[in-house]
mmCIF file as Biopython writes it, N, C-alpha, C and O atoms, coordinates in Angstrom:
data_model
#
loop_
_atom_site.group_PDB
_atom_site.id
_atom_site.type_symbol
_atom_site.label_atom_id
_atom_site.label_alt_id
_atom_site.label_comp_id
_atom_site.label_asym_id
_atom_site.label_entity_id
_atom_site.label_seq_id
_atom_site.pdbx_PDB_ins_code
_atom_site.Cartn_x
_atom_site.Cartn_y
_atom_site.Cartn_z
_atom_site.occupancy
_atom_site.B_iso_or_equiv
_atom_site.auth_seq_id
_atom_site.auth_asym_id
_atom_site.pdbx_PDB_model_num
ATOM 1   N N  . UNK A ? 1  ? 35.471 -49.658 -95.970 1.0 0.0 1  A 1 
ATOM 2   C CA . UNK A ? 1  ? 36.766 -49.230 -95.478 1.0 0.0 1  A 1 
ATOM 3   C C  . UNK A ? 1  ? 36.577 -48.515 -94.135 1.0 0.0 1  A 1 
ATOM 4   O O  . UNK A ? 1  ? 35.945 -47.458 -94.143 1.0 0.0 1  A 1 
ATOM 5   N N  . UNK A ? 2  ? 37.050 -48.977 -93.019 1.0 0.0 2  A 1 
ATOM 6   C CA . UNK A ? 2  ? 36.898 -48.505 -91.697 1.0 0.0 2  A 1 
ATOM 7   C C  . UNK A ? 2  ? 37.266 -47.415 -91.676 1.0 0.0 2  A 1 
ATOM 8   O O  . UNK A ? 2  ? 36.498 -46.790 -90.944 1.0 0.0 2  A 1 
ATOM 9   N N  . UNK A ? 3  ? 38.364 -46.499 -92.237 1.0 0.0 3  A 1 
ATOM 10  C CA . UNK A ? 3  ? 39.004 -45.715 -91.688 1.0 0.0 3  A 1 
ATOM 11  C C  . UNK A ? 3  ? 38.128 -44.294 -92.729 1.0 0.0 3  A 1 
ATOM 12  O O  . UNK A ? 3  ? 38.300 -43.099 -92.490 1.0 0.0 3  A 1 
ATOM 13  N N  . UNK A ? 4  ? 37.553 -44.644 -93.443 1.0 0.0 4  A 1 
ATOM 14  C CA . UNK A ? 4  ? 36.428 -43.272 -93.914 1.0 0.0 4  A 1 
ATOM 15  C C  . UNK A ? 4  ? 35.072 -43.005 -93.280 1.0 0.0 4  A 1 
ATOM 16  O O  . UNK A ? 4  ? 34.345 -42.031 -93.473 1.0 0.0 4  A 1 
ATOM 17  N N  . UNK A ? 5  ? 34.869 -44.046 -92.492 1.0 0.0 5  A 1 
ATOM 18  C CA . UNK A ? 5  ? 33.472 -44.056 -91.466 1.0 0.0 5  A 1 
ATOM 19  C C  . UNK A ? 5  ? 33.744 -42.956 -90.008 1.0 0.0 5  A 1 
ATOM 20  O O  . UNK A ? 5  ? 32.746 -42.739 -89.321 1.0 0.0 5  A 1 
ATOM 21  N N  . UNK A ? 6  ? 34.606 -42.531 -89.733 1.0 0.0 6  A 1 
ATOM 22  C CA . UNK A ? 6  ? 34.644 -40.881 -89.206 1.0 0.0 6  A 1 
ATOM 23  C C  . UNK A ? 6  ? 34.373 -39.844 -90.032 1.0 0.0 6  A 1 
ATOM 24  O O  . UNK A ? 6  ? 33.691 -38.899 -89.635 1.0 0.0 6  A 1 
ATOM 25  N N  . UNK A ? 7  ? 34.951 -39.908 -91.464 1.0 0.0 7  A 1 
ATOM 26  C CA . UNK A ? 7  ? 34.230 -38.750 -92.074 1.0 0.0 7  A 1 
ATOM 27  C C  . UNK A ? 7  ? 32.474 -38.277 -92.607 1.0 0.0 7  A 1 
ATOM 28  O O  . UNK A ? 7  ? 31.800 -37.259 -92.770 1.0 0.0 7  A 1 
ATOM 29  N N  . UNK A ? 8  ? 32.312 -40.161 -92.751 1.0 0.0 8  A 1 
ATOM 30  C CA . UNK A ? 8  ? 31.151 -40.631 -93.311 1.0 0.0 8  A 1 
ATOM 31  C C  . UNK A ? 8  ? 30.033 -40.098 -92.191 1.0 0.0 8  A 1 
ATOM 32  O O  . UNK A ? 8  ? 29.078 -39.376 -92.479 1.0 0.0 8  A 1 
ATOM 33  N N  . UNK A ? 9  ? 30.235 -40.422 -91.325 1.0 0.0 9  A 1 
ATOM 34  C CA . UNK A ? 9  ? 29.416 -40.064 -90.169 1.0 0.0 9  A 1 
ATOM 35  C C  . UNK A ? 9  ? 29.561 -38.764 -89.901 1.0 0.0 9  A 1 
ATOM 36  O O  . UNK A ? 9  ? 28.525 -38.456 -89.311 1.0 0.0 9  A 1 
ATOM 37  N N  . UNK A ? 10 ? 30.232 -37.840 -89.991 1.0 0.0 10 A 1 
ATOM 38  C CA . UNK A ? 10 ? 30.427 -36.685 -89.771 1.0 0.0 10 A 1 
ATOM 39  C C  . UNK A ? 10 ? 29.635 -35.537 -90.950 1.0 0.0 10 A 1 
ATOM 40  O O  . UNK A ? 10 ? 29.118 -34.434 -90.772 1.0 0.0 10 A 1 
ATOM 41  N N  . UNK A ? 11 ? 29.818 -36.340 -92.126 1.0 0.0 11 A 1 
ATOM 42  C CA . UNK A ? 11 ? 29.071 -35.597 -93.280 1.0 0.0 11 A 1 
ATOM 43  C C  . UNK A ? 11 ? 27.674 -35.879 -93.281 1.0 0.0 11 A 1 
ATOM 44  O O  . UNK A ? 11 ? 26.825 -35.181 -93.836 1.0 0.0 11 A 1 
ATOM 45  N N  . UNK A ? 12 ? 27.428 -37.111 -92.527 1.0 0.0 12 A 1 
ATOM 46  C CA . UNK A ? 12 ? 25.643 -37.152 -92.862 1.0 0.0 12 A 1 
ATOM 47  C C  . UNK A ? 12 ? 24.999 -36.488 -91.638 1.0 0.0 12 A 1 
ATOM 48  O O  . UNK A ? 12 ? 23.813 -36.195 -91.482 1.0 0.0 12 A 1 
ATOM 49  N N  . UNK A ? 13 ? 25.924 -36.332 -90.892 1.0 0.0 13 A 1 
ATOM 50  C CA . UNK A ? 13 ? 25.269 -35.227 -89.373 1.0 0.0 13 A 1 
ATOM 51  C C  . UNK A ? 13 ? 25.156 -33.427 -89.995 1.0 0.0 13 A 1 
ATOM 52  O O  . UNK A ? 13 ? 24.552 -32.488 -89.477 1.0 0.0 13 A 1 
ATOM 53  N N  . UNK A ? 14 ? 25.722 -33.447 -90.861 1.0 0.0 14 A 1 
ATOM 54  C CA . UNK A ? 14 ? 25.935 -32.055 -91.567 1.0 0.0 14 A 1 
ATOM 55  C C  . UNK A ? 14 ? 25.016 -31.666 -92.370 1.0 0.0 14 A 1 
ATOM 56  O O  . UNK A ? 14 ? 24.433 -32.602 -92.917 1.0 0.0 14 A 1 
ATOM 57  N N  . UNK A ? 15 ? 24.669 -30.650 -92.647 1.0 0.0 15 A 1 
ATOM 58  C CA . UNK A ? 15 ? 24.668 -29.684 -91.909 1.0 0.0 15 A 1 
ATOM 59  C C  . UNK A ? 15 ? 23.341 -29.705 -89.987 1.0 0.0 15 A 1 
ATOM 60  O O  . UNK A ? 15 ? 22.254 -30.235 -89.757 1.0 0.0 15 A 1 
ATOM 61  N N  . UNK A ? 16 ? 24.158 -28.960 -89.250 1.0 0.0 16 A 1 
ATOM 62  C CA . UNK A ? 16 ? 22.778 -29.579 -87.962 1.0 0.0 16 A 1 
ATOM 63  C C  . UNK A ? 16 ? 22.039 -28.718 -88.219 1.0 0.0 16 A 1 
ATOM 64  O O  . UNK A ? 16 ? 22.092 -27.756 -88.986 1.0 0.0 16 A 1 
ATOM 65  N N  . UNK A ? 17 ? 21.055 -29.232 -87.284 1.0 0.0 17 A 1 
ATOM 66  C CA . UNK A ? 17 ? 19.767 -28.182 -86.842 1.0 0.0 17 A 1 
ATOM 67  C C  . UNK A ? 17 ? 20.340 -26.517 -86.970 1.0 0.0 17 A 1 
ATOM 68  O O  . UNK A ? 17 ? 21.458 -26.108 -86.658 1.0 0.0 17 A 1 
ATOM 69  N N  . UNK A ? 18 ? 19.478 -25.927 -87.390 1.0 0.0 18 A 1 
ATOM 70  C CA . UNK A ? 18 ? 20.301 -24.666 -86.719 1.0 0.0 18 A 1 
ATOM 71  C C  . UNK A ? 18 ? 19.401 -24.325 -85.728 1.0 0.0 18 A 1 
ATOM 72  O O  . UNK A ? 18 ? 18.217 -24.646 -85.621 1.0 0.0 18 A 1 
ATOM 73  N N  . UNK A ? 19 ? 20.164 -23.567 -84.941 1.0 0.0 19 A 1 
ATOM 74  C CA . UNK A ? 19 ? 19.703 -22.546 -83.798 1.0 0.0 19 A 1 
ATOM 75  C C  . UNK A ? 19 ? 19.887 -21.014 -83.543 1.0 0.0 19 A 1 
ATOM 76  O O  . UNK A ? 19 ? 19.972 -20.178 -84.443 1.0 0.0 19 A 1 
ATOM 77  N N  . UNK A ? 20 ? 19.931 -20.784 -82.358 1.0 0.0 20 A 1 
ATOM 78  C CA . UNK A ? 20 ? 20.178 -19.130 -82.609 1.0 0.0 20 A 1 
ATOM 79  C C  . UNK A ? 20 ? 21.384 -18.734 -83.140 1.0 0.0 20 A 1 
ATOM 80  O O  . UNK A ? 20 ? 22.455 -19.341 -83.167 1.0 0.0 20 A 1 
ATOM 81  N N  . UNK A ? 21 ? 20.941 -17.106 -83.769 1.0 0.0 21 A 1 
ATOM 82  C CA . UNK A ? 21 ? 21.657 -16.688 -84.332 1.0 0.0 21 A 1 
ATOM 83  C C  . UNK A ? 21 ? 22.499 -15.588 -83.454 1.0 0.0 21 A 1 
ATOM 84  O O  . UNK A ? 21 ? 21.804 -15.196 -82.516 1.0 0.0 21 A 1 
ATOM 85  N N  . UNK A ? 22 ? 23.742 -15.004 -83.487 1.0 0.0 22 A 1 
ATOM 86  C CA . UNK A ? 22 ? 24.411 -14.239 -82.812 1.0 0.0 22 A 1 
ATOM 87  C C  . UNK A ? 22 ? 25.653 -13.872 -83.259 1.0 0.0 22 A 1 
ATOM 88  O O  . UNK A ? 22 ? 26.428 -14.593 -83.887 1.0 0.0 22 A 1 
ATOM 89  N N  . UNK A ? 23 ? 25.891 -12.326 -82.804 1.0 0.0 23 A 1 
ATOM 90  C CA . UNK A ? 23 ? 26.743 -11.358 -83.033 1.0 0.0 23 A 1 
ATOM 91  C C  . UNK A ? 23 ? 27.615 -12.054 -82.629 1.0 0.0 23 A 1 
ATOM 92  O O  . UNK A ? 23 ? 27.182 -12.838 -81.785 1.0 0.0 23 A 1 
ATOM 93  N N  . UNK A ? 24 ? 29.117 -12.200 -82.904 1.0 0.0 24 A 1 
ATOM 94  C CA . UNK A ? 24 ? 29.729 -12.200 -82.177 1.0 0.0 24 A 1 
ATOM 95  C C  . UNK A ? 24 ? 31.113 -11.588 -82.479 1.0 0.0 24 A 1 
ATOM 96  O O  . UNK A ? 24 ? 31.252 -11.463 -83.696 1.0 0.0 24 A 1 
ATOM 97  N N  . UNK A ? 25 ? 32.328 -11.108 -81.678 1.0 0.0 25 A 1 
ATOM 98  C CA . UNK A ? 25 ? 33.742 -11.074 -81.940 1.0 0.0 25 A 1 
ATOM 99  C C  . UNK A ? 25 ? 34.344 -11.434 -82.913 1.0 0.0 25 A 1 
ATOM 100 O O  . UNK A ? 25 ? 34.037 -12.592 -83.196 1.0 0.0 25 A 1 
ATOM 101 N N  . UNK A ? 26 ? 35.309 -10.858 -83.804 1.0 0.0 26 A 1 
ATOM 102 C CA . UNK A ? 26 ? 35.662 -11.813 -85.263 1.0 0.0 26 A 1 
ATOM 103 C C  . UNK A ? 26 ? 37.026 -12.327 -84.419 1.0 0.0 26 A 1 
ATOM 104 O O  . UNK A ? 26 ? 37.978 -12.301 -85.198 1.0 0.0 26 A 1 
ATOM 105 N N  . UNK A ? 27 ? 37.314 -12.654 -83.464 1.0 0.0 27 A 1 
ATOM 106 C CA . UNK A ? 27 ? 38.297 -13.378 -83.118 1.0 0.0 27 A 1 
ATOM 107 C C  . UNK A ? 27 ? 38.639 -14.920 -82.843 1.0 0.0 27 A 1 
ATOM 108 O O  . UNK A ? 27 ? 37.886 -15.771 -82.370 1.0 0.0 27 A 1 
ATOM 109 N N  . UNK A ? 28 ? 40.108 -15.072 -83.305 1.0 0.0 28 A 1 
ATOM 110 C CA . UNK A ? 28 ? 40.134 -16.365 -83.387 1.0 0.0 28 A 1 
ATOM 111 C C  . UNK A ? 28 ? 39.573 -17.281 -82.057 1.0 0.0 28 A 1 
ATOM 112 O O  . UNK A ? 28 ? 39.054 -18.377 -82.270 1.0 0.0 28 A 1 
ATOM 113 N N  . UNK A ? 29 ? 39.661 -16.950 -81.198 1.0 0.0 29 A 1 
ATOM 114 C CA . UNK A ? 29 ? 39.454 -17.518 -79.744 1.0 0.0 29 A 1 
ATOM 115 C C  . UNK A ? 29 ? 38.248 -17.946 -79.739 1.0 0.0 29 A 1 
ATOM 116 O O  . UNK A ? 29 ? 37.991 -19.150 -79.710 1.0 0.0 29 A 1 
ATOM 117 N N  . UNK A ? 30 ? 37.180 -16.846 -79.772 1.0 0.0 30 A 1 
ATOM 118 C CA . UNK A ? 30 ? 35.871 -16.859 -80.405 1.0 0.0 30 A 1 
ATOM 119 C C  . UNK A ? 30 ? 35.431 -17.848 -81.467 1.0 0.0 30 A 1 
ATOM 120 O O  . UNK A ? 30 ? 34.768 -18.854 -81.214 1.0 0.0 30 A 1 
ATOM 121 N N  . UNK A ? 31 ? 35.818 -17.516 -82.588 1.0 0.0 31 A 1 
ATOM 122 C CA . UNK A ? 31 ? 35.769 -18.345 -83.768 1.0 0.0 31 A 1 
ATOM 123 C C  . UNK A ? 31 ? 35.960 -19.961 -83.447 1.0 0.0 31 A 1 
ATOM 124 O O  . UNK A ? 31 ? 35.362 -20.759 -84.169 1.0 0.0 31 A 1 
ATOM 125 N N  . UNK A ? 32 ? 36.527 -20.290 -82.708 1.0 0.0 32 A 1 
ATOM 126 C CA . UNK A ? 32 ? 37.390 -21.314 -82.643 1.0 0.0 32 A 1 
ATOM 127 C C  . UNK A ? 32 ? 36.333 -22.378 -82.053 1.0 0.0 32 A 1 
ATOM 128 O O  . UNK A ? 32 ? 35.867 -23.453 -82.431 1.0 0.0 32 A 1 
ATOM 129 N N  . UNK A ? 33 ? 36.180 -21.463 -80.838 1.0 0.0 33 A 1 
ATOM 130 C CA . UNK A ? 33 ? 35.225 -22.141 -79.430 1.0 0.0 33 A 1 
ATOM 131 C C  . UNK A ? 33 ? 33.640 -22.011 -80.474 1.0 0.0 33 A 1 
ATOM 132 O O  . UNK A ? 33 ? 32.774 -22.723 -79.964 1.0 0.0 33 A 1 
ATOM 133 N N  . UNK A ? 34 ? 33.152 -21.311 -81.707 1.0 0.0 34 A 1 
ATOM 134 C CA . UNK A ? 34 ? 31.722 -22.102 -82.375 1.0 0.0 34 A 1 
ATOM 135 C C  . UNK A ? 34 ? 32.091 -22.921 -83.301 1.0 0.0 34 A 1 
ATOM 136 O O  . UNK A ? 34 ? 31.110 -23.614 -83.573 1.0 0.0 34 A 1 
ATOM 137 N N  . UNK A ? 35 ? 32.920 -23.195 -83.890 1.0 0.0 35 A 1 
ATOM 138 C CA . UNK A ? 35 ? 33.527 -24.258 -84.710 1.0 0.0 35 A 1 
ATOM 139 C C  . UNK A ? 35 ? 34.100 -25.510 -84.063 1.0 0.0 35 A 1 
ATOM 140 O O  . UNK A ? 35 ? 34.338 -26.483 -84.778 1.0 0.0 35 A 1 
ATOM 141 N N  . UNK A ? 36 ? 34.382 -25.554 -82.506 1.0 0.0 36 A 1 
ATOM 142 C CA . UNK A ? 36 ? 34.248 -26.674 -82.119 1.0 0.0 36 A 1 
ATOM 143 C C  . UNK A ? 36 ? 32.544 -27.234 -81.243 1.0 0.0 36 A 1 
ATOM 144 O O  . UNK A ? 36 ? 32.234 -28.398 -80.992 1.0 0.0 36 A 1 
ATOM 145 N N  . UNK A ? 37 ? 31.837 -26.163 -80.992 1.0 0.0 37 A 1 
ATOM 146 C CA . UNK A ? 37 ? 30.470 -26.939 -80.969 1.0 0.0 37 A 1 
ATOM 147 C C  . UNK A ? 37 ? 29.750 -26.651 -82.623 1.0 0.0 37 A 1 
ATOM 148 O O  . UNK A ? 37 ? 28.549 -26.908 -82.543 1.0 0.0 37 A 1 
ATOM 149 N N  . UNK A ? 38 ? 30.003 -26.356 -83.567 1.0 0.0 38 A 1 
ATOM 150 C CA . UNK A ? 38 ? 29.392 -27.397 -84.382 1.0 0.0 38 A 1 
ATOM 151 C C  . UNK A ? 38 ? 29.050 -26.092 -85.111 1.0 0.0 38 A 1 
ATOM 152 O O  . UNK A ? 38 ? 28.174 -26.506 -85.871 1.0 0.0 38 A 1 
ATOM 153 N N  . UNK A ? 39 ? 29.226 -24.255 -85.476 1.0 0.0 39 A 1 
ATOM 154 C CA . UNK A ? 39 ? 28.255 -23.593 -85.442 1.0 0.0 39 A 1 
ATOM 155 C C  . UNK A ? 39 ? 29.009 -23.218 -86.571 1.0 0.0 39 A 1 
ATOM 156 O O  . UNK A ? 39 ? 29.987 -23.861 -86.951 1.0 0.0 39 A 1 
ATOM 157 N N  . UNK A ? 40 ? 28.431 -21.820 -87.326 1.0 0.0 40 A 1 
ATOM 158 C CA . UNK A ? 40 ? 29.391 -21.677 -88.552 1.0 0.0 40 A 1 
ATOM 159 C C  . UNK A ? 40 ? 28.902 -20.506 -88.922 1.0 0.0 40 A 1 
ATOM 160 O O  . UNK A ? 40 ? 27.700 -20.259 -88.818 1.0 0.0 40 A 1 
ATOM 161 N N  . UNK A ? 41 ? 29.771 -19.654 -89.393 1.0 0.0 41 A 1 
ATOM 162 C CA . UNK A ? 41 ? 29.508 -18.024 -89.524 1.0 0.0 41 A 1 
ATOM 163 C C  . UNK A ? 41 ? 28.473 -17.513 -90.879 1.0 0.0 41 A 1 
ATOM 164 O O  . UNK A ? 41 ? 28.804 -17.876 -92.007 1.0 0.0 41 A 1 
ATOM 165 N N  . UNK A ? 42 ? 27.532 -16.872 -90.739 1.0 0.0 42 A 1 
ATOM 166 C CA . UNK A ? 42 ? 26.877 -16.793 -92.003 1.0 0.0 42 A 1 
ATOM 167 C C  . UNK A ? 42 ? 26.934 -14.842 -92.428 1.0 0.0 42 A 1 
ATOM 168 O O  . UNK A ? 42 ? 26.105 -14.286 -93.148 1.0 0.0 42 A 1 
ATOM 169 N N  . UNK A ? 43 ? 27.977 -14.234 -91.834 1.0 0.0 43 A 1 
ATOM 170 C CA . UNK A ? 43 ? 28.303 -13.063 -92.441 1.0 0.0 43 A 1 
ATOM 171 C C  . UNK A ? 43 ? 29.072 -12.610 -91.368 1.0 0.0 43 A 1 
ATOM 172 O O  . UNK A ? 43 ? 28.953 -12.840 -90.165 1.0 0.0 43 A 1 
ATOM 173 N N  . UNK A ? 44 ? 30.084 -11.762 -92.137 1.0 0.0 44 A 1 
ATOM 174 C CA . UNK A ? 44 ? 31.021 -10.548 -91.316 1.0 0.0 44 A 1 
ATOM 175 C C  . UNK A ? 44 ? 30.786 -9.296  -91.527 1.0 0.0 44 A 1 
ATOM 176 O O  . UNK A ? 44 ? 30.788 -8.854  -92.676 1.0 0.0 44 A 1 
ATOM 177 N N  . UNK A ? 45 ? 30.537 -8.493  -90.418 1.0 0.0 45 A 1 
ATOM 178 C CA . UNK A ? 45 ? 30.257 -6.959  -90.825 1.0 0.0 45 A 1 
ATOM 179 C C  . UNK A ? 45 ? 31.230 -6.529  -91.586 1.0 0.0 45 A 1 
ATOM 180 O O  . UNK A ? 45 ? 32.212 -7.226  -91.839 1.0 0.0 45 A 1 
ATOM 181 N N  . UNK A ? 46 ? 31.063 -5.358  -92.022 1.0 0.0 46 A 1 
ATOM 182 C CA . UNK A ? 46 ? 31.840 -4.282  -93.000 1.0 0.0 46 A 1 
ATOM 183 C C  . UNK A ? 46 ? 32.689 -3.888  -92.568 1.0 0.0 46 A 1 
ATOM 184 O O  . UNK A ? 46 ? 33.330 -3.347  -93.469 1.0 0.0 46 A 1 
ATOM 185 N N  . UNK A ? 47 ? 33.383 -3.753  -91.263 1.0 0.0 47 A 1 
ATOM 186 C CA . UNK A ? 47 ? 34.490 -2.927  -90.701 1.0 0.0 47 A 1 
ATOM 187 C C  . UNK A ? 47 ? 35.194 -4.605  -90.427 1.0 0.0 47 A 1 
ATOM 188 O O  . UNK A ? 47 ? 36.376 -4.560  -90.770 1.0 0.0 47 A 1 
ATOM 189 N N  . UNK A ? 48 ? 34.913 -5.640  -90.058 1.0 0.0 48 A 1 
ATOM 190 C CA . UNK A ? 48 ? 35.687 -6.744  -90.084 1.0 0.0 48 A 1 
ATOM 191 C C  . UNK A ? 48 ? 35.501 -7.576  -88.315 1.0 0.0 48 A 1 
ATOM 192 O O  . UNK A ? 48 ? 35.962 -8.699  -88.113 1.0 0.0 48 A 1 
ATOM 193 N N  . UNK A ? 49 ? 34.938 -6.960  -87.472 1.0 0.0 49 A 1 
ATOM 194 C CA . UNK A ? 49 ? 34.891 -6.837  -85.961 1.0 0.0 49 A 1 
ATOM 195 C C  . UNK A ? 49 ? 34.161 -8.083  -85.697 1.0 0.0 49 A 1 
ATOM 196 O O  . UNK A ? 49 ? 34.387 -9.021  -84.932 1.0 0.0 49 A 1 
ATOM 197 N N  . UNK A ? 50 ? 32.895 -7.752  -86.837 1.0 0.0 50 A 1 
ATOM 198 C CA . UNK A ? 50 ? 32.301 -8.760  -85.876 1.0 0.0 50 A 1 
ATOM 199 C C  . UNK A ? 50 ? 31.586 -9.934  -86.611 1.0 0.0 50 A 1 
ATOM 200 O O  . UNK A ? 50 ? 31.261 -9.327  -87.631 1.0 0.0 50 A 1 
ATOM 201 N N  . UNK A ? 51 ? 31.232 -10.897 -86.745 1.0 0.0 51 A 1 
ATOM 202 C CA . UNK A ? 51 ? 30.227 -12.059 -87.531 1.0 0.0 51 A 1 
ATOM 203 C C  . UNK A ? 51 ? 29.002 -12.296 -86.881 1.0 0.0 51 A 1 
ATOM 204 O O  . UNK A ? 51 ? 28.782 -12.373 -85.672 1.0 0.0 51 A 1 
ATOM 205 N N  . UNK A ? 52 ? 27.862 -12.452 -88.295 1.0 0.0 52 A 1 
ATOM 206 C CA . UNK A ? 52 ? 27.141 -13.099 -87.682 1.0 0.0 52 A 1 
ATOM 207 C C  . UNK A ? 52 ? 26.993 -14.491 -87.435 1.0 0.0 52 A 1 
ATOM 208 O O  . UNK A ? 52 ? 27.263 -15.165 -88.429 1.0 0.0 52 A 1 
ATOM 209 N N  . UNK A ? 53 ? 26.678 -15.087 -86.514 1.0 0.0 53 A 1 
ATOM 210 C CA . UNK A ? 53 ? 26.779 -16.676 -86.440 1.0 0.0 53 A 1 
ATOM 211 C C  . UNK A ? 53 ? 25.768 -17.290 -85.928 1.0 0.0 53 A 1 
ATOM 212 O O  . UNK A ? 53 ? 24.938 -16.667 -85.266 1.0 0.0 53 A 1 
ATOM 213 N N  . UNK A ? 54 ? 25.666 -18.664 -86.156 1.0 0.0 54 A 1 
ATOM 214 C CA . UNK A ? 54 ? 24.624 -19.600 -85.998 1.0 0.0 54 A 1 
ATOM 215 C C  . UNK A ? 54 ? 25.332 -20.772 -85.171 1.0 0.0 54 A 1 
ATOM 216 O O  . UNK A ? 54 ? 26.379 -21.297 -85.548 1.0 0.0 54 A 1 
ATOM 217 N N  . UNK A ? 55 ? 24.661 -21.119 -84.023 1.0 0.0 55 A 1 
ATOM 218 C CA . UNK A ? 55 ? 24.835 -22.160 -83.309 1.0 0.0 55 A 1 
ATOM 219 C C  . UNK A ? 55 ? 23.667 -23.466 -83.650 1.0 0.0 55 A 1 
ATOM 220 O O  . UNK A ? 55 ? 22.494 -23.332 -83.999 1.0 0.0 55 A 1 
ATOM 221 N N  . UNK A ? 56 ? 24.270 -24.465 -83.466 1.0 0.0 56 A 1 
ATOM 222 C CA . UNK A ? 56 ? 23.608 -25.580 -84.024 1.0 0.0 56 A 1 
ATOM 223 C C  . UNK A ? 56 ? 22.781 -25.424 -82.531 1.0 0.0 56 A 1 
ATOM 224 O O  . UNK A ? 56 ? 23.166 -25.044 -81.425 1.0 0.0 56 A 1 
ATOM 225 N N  . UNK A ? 57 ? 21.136 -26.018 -83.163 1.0 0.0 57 A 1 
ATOM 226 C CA . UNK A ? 57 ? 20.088 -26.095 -81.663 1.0 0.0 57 A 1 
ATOM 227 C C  . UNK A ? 57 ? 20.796 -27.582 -81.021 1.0 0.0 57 A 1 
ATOM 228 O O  . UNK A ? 57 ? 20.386 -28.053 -79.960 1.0 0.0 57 A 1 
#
């Protein structure tokens, strides 16, 4: 079925490489711009400010 071969391909690229790790802003703007290169948060501090995150290498 043609039209599941975007997801198909998308799930076997998953999870990427990882790369560095980094503090960053808990804001959406922020958030937004590592979730469109590929990266994904692996903790939020205790006061809510900030995440830690991982960028794909």
């Amino acid at each position: 079925m043609p039209w599941l071969t975007p997801g198909h391909t998308a799930r076997q690229a998953w999870p990427p490489v990882p790369g560095e790790t980094a503090d960053l802003p808990a804001r959406a703007d922020v958030l937004l711009r590592l979730g469109r290169v590929g990266g994904w948060v692996e903790s939020v501090a205790n006061d809510g400010k900030t995440v830690r995150a991982v960028r794909p290498a």
